[in-house]
C-alpha positions as CSV (number, residue, x, y, z in Angstrom):
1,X,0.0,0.0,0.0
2,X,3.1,2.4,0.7
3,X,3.7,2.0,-3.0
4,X,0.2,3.4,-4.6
5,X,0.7,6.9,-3.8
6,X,3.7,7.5,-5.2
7,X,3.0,5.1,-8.1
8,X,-0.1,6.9,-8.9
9,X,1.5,10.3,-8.5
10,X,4.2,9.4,-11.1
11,X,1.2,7.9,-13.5
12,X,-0.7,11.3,-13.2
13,X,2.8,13.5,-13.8
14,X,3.1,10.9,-17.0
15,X,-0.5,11.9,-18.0
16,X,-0.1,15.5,-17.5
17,X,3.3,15.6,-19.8
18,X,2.0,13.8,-22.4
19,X,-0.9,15.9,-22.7
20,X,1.4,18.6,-22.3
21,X,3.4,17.5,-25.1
22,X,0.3,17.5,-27.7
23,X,0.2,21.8,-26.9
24,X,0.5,23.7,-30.4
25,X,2.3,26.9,-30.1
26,X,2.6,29.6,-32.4
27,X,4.6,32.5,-33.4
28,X,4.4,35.7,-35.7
29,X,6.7,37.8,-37.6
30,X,6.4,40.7,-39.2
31,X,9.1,42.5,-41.2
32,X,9.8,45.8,-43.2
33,X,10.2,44.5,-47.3
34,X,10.4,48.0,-49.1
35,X,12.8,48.5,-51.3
36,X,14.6,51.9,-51.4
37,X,14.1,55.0,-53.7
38,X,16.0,54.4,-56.9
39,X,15.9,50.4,-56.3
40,X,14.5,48.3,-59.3
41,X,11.2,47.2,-58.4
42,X,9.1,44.5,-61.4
43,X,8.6,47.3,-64.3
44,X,10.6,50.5,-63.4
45,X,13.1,51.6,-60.4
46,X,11.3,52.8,-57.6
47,X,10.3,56.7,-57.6
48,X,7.7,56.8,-54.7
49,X,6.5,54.5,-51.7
50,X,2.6,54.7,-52.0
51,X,2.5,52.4,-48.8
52,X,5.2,50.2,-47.7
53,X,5.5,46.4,-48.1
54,X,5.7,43.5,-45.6
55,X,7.4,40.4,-45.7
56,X,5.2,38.4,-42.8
57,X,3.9,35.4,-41.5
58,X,3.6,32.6,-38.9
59,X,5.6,29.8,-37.5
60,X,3.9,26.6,-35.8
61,X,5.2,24.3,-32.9
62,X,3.7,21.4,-33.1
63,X,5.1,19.2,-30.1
64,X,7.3,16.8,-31.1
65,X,7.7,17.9,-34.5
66,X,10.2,20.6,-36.1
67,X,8.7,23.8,-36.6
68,X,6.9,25.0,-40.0
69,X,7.2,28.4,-41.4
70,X,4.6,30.1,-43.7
71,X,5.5,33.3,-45.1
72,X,3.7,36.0,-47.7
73,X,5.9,38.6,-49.6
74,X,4.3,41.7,-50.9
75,X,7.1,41.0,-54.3
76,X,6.1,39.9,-57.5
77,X,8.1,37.2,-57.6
78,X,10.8,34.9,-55.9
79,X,12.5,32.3,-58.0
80,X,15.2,30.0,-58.4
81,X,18.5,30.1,-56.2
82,X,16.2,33.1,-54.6
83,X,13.9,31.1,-53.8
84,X,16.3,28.6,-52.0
85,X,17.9,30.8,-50.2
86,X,14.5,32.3,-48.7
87,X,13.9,28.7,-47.5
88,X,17.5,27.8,-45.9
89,X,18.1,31.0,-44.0
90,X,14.1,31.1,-42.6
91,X,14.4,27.0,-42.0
92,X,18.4,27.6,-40.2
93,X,16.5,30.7,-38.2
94,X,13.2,28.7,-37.2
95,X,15.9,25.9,-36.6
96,X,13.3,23.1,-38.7
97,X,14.1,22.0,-42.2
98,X,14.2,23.8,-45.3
99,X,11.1,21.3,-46.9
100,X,9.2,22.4,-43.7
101,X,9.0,26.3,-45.2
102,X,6.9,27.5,-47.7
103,X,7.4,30.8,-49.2
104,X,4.4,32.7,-51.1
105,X,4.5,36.7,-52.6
106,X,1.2,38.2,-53.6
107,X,2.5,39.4,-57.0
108,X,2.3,43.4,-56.9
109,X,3.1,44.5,-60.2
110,X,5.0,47.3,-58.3
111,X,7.1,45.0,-55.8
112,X,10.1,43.3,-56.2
113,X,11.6,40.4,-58.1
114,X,13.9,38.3,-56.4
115,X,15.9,35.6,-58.1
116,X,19.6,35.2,-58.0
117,X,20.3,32.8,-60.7
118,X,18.8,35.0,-63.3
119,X,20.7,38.3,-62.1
120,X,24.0,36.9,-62.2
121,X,23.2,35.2,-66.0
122,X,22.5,39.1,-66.5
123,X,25.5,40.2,-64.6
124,X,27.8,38.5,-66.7
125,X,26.8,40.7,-69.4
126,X,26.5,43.9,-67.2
127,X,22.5,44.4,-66.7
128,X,22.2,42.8,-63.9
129,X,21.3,46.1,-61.6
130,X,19.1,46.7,-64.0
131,X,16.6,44.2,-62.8
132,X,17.9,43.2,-59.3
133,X,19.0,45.1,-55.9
134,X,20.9,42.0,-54.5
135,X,22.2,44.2,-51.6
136,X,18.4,45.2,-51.1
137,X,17.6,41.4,-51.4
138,X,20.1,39.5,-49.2
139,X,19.5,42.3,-46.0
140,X,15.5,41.6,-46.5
141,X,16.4,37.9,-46.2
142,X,18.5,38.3,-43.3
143,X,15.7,40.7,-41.3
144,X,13.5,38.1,-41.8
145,X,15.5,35.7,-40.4
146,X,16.3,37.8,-37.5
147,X,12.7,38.2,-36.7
148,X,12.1,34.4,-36.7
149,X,14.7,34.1,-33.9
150,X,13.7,36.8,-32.0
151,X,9.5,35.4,-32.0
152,X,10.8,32.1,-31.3
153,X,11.6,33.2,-28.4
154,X,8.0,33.6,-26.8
155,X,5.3,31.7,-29.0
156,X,1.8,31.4,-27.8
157,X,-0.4,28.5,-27.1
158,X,-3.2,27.7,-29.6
159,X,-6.1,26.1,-28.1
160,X,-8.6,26.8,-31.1
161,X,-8.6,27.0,-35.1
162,X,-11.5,29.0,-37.0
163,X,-12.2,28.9,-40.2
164,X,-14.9,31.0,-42.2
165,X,-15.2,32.1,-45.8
166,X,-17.0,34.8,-48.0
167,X,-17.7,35.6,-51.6
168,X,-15.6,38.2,-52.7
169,X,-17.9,40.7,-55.2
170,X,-16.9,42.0,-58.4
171,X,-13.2,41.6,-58.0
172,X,-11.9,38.7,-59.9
173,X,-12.6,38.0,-63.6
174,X,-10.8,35.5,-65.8
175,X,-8.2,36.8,-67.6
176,X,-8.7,34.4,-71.3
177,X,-12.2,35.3,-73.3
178,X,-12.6,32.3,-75.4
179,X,-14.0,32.5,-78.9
180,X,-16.6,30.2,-81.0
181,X,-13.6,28.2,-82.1
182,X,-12.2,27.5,-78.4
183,X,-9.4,29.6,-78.8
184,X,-8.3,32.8,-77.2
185,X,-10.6,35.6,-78.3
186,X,-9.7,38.7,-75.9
187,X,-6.9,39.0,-73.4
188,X,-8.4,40.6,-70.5
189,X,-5.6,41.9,-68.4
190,X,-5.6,43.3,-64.7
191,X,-6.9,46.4,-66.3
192,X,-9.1,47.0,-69.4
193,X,-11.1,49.7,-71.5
194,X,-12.1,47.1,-73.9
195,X,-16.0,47.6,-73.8
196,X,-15.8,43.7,-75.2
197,X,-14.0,42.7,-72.2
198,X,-15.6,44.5,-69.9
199,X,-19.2,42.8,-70.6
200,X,-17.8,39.5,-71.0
201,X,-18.5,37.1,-68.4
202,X,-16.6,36.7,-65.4
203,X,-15.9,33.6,-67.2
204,X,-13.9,30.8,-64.8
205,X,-13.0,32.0,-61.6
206,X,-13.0,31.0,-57.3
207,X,-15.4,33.8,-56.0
208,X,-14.4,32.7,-52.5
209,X,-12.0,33.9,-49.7
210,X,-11.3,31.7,-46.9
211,X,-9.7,32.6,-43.9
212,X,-8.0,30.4,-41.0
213,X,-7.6,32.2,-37.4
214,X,-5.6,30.9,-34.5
215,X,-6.6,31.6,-31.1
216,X,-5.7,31.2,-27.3
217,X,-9.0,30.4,-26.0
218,X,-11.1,33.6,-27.0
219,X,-8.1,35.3,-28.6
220,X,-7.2,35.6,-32.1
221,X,-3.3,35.2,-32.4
222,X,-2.9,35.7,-36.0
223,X,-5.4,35.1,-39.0
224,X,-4.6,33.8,-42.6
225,X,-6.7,34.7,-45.8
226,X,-6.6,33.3,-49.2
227,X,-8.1,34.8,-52.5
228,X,-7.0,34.1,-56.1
229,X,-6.6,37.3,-58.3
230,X,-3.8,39.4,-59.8
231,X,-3.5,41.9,-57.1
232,X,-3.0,45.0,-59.8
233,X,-5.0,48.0,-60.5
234,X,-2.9,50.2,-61.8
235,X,1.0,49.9,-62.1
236,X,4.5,49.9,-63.9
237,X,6.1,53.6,-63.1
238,X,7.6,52.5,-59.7
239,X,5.2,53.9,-57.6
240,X,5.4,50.7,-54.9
241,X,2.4,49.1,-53.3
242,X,1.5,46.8,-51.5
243,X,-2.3,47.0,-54.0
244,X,-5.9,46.7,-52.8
245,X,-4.8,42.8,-51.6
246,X,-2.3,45.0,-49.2
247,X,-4.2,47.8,-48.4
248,X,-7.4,45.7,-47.3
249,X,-5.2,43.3,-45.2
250,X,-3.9,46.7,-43.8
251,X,-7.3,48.1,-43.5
252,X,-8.3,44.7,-41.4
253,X,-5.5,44.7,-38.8
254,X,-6.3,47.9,-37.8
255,X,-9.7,46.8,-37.4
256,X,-9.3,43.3,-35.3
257,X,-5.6,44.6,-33.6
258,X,-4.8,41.1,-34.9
259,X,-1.7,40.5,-37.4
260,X,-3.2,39.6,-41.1
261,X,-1.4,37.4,-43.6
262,X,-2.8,37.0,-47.0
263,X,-1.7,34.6,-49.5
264,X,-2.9,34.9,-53.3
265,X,-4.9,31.6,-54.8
266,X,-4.0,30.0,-58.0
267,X,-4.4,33.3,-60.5
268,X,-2.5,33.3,-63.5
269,X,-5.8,33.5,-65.2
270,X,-7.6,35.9,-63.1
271,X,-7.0,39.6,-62.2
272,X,-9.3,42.4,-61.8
273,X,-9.6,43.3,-65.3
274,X,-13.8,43.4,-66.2
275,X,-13.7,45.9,-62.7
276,X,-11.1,47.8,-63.2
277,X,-10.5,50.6,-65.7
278,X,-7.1,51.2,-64.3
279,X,-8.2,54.8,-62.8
280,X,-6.6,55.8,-59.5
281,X,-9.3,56.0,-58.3
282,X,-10.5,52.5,-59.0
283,X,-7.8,51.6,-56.2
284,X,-9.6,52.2,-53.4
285,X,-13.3,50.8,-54.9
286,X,-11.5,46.9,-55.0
287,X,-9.6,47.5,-51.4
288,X,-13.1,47.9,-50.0
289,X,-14.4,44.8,-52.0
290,X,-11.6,42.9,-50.3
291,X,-12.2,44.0,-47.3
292,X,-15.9,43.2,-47.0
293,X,-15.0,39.8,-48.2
294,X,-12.2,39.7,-45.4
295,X,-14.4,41.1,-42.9
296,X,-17.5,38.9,-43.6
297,X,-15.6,35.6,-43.6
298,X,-13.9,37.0,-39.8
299,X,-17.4,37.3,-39.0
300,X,-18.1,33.7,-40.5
301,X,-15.6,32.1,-38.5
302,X,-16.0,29.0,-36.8
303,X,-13.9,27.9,-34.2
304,X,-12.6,23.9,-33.1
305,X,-10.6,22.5,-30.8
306,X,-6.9,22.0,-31.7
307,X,-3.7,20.2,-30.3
308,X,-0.6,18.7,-32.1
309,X,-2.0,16.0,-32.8
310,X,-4.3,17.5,-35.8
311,X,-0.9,18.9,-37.3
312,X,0.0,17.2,-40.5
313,X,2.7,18.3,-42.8
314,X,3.5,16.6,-45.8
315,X,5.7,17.2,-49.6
316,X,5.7,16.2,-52.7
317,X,8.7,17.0,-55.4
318,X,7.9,17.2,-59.3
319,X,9.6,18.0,-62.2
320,X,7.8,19.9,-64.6
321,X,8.3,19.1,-68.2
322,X,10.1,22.0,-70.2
323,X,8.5,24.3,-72.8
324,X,9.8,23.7,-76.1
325,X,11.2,26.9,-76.6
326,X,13.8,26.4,-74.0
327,X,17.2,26.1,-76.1
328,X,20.4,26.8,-74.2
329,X,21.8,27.9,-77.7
330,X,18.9,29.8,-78.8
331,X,18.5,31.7,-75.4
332,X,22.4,32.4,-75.2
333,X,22.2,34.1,-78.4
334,X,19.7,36.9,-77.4
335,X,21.5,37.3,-74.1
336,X,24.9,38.0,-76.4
337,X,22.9,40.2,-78.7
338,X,23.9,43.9,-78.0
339,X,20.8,45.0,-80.0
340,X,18.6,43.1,-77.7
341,X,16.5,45.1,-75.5
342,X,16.6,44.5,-71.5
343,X,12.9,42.8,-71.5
344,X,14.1,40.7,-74.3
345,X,17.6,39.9,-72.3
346,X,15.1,39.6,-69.1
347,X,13.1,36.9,-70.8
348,X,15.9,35.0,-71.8
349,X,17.7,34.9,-68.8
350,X,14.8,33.8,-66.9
351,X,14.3,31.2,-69.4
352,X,17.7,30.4,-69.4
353,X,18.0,29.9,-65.3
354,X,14.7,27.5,-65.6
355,X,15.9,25.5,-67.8
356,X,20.0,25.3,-65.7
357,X,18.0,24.7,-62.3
358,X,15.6,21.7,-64.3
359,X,18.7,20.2,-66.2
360,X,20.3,20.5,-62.9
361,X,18.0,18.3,-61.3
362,X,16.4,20.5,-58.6
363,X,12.7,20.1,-57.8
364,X,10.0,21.9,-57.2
365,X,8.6,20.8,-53.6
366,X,4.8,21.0,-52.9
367,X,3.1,21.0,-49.4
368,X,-0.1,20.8,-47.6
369,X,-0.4,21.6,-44.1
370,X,-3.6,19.9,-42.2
371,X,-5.2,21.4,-39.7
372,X,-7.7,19.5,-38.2
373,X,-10.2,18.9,-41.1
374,X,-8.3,21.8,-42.8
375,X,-5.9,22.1,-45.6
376,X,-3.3,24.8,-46.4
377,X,-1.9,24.0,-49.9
378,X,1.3,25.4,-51.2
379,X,1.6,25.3,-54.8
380,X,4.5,27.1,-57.7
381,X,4.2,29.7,-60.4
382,X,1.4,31.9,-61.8
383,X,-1.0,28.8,-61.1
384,X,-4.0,29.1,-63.7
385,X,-7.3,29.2,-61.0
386,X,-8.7,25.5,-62.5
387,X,-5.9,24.0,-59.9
388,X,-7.7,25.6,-57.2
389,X,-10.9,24.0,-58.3
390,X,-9.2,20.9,-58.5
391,X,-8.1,20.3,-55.0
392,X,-11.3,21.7,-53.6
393,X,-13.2,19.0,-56.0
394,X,-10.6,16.3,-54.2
395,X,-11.7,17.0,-51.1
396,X,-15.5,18.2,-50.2
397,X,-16.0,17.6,-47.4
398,X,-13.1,19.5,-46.3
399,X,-12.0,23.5,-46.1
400,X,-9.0,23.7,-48.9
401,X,-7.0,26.9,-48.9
402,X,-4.7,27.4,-51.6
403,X,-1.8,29.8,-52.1
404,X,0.3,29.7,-55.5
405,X,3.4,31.8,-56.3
406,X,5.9,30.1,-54.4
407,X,8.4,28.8,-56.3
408,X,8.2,31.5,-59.4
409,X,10.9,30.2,-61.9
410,X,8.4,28.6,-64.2
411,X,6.3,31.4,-64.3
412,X,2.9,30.2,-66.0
413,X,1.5,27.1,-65.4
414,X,-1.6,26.5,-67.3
415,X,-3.8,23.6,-67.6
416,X,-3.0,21.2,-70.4
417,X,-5.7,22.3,-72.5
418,X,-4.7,26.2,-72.2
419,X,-1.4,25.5,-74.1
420,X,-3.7,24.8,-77.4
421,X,-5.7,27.7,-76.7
422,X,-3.4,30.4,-77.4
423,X,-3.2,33.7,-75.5
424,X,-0.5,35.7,-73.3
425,X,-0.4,33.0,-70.5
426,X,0.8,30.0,-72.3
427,X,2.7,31.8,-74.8
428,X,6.9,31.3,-75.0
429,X,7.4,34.5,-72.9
430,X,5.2,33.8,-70.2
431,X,5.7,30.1,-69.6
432,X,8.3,27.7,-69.0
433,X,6.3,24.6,-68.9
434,X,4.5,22.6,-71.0
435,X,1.1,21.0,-71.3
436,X,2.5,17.7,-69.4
437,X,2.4,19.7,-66.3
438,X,-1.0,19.0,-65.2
439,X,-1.2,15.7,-64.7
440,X,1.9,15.6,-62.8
441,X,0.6,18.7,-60.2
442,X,-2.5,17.0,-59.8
443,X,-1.3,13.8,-58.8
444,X,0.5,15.7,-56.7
445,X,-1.9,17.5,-55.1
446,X,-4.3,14.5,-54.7
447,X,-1.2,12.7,-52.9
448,X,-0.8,15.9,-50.6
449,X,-4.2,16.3,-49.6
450,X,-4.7,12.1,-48.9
């Protein structure tokens, strides 16, 4: 009998740190990603700073697991070696693994590219400023990093998830207006005048934004929204933004006190372009669109239960079949061509670093974090919106949340039947895939979100 007490007391501390080892913690990071007056920002150097950009995010603790990073990037774009490097210096600062962060940028048309294979293919020939601020880059790299450190050092405890979702109105329209003969009739870009294009259907698009809130008990810690558009209304003379995707998630936070993180959908097809005329003051008319979508699925949110234990993370790696036009040779020789413009020597040394990092044998790494009966889904490129569709089709009876532009180095990725079709997406410039590419992603995707 002089054993019980003790015996039971060490079978109750046994319980209690077991259950104390399924506790999910959380952490959030927010950091200054505006590049400086004078520095090269997607389509001209930067004159002005509208309203500044973020590089920001979250990282999870699930017990007995390494840490997972999210992170959005108000930049158009973050590709190749640029890409990798955002990964290992996040993963070393979060101390997890490199596969266990995923990196996303909204694509502002006036934010930054990053990509360090393709600026020094254009260094060698002395353009590579033109395009790139690598000083700019690699100091935004490391401030990120040093923020991961310093809000690992007190993460929160997450008792609760929420989820809620809204339709989004008159925001997103697709981008390819198809004709009688199945081909692409009218390009309608982020921004158009085209009375045509402007009463043409919205045509294929996800209507929906979804959101995903943490919380301690009662408390929101940090909420995540996902919505697939082109973030542009007006653009291209360096006047950086972070756009209405920016401004609304801006516009929110100040609202709620709680720290926003949006992540654009699958929208190489889709921009803003049947509501937008490309007006100043068309700006603010979408911010408020997001807004009430980002509001209204807040006030839609239901909250669950949530320990460790309904933490799942898992990758897949593909390699994406080349586009045709990708010739070493053939690239090489606009590159060397000192009548070639710097867009042309731009496209070609993008091309160019695809088609290295491929023949080189790197993948591209998917992932889907589970969340309960939730799925985040990490996906590359200018993903065309039918993706989205996709995975939601896989699973129905579950919440899927989808944000492309992580890996940017093949630019477009259309689906299979798009590459017949014609128009700006699929064309040689845009994308460095080929049709084959969709049944590879989707087996993918369908393995990620088993």
């Amino acid at each position: 009998m002089r054993y019980f007490i003790p015996l039971c007391l060490s079978l109750c501390l046994f319980a209690s740190a077991a259950f104390a080892d399924q506790t999910l913690k959380i952490a959030t990071f927010n950091v200054d990603a505006t590049p400086p007056i004078g520095s090269p920002v997607a389509y001209a150097p930067t004159r002005s700073v509208l309203d500044p950009l973020s590089a920001r995010g979250i990282i999870l603790y699930p017990a007995n697991q390494k840490p997972i990073v999210l992170c959005a990037v108000d930049w158009i774009g973050i590709a190749n070696d640029g890409f990798e490097q955002w990964k290992v210096r996040l993963a070393k600062a979060a101390q997890t693994d490199a596969n266990r962060v995923t990196i996303h940028t909204l694509h502002q048309h006036d934010g930054v590219r990053c990509d360090f294979t393709t600026h020094q293919i254009l260094a060698e020939r002395g353009v590579g400023k033109l395009k790139y601020d690598v000083v700019f880059l690699r100091q935004t790299i490391a401030r990120v990093a040093d923020a991961i450190k310093t809000a690992s050092k007190s993460p929160k405890v997450v008792t609760h998830i929420g989820t809620g979702k809204a339709q989004v109105e008159k925001v997103a329209s697709n981008r390819r207006i198809l004709g009688d003969d199945g081909k692409v009739k009218i390009i309608r870009f982020s921004k158009s005048t085209n009375p045509a294009a402007i009463a043409a259907p919205e045509g294929v698009i996800d209507s929906w934004l979804r959101s995903v809130t943490f919380f301690q008990e009662d408390k929101p810690l940090a909420v995540l929204t996902y919505y697939a558009t082109h973030p542009q209304s007006y653009y291209g003379q360096g006047d950086v933004t972070s756009e209405f995707v920016g401004l609304a998630r801006k516009q929110r936070e100040k609202e709620t006190g709680v720290l926003h993180i949006h992540f654009n959908g699958a929208s190489g097809n889709v921009a803003a372009g049947k509501y937008n005329d490309g007006s100043v003051k068309t700006r603010p008319i979408l911010t408020a669109r997001m807004a009430q979508g980002m509001e209204a699925a807040w006030k839609n949110t239901e909250r669950q239960p949530i320990s460790s234990d309904d933490i799942l993370w898992k990758t897949a790696e593909v390699t994406l079949p080349l586009g045709s036009h990708l010739v070493a040779d053939k690239l090489l020789e606009v590159l060397d061509n000192k009548e070639a413009d710097i867009k042309e020597k731009l496209t070609a040394a993008k091309h160019l670093a695809w088609l290295q990092r491929t023949n080189a044998g790197y993948p591209i790494v998917l992932s889907s974090l589970k969340l309960n009966d939730t799925y985040l889904l990490h996906m590359p490129g200018e993903l065309f919106v039918e993706y989205q569709l996709a995975a939601q089709k896989m699973k129905p009876k579950s919440k899927v949340c989808m944000a492309a532009y992580a890996e940017y180095g093949p630019g477009y990725i259309g689906t299979a039947i798009s590459y017949s079709q014609g128009g700006y997406e699929t064309s040689e410039r845009a994308s460095r895939v080929s049709s084959g590419s969709e049944s590879i992603l989707l087996d993918a995707m369908e393995a990620l979100l088993k």
